[in-house]
C-alpha positions as CSV (number, residue, x, y, z in Angstrom):
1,X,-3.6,-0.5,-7.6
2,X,-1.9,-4.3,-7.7
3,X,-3.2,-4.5,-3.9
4,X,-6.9,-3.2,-4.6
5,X,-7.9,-5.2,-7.5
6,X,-6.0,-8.3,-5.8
7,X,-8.4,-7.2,-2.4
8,X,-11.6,-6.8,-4.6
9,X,-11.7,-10.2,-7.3
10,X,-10.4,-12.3,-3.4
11,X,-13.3,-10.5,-1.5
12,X,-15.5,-11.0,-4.5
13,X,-14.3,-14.9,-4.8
14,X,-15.0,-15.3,-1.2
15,X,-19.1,-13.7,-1.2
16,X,-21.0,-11.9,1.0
17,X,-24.6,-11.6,2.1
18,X,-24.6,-7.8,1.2
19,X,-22.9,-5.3,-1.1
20,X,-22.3,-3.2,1.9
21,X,-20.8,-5.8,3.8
22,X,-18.8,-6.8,0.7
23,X,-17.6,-3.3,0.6
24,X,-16.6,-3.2,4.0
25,X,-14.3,-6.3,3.9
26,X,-12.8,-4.9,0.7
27,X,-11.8,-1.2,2.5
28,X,-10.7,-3.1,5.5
29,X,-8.3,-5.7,3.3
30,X,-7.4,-3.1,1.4
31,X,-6.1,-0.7,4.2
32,X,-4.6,-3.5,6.2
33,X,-2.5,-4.5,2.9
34,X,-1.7,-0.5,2.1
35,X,-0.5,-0.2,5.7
36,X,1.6,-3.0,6.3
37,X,3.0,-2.3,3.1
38,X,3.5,1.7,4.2
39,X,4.2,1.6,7.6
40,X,5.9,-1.8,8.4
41,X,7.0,-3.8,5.5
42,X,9.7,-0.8,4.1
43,X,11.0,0.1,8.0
44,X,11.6,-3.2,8.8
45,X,13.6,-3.8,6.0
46,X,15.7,-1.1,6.3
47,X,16.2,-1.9,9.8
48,X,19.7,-3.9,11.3
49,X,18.3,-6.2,14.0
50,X,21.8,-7.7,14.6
51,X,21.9,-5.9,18.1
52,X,18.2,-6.4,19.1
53,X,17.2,-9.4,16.8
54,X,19.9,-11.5,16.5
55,X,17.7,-14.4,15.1
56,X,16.3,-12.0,12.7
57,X,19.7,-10.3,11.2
58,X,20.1,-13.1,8.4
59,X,17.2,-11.6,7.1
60,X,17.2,-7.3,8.1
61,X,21.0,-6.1,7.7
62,X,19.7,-3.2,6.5
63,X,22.0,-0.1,6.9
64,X,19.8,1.7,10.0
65,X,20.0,-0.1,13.5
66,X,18.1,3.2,14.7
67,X,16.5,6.8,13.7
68,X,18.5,9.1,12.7
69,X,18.4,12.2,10.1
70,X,20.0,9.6,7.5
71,X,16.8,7.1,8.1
72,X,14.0,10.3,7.9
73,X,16.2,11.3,5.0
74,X,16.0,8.2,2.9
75,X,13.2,5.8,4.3
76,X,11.2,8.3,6.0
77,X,11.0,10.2,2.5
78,X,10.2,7.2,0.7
79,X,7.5,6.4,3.2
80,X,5.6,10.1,2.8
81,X,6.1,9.7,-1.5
82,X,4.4,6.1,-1.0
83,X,1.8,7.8,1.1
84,X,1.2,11.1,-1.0
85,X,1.1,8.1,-3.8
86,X,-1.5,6.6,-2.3
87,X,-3.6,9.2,-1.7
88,X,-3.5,10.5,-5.0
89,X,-3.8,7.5,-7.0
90,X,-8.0,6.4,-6.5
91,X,-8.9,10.2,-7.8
92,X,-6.3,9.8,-10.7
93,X,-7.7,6.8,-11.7
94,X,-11.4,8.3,-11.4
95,X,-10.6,11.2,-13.5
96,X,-9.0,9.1,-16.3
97,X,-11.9,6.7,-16.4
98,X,-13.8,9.9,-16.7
99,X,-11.6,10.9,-19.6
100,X,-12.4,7.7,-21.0
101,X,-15.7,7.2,-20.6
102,X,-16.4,10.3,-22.6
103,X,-13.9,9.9,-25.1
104,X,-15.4,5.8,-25.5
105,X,-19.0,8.1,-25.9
106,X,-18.2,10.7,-27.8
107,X,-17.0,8.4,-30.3
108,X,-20.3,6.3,-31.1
């Protein structure tokens, strides 16, 4: 949620000529950020590069220098609870500002 509203006031901040081109850029920012986030920030740093990388193992020591059942076991897991996260967090967020919006009426 952190990523979207960053995506939106930065695509808002920068203008467009269009609403529908300003909703483009802001789908397309926000899926780059929820991917690299997803898909390649968490594996990488859970990765050992000191065989591969050895430049980069300063920084990745993590405790998996390859798949294996441990890796699909703990960052594979995380990686599908991010993603099931993800999915379910824009209709959450539409129901509860349902839920609010009729509370926030029913109340005047």
């Amino acid at each position: 949620m952190i990523l979207t509203k960053l995506a939106v006031a930065s695509m808002r901040w920068v203008g467009f000529e269009s609403h529908s081109e300003l909703y483009t850029r802001i789908s397309v920012l926000i899926f780059v950020a929820v991917f690299f986030n997803t898909a390649i920030l968490y594996p990488i740093a859970n990765a050992d590069f000191k065989d591969s990388i050895p430049i980069l193992s300063g920084i990745f020591h993590g405790p998996y220098d390859d798949y294996s059942v441990q890796w699909y076991g703990d960052v594979g897991n995380t990686m599908v609870i991010s993603m099931v996260i993800n999915a379910l967090c824009p209709v959450l967020e539409f129901w509860v500002e349902c839920i609010l919006y009729w509370f926030d009426k029913r109340m005047d």
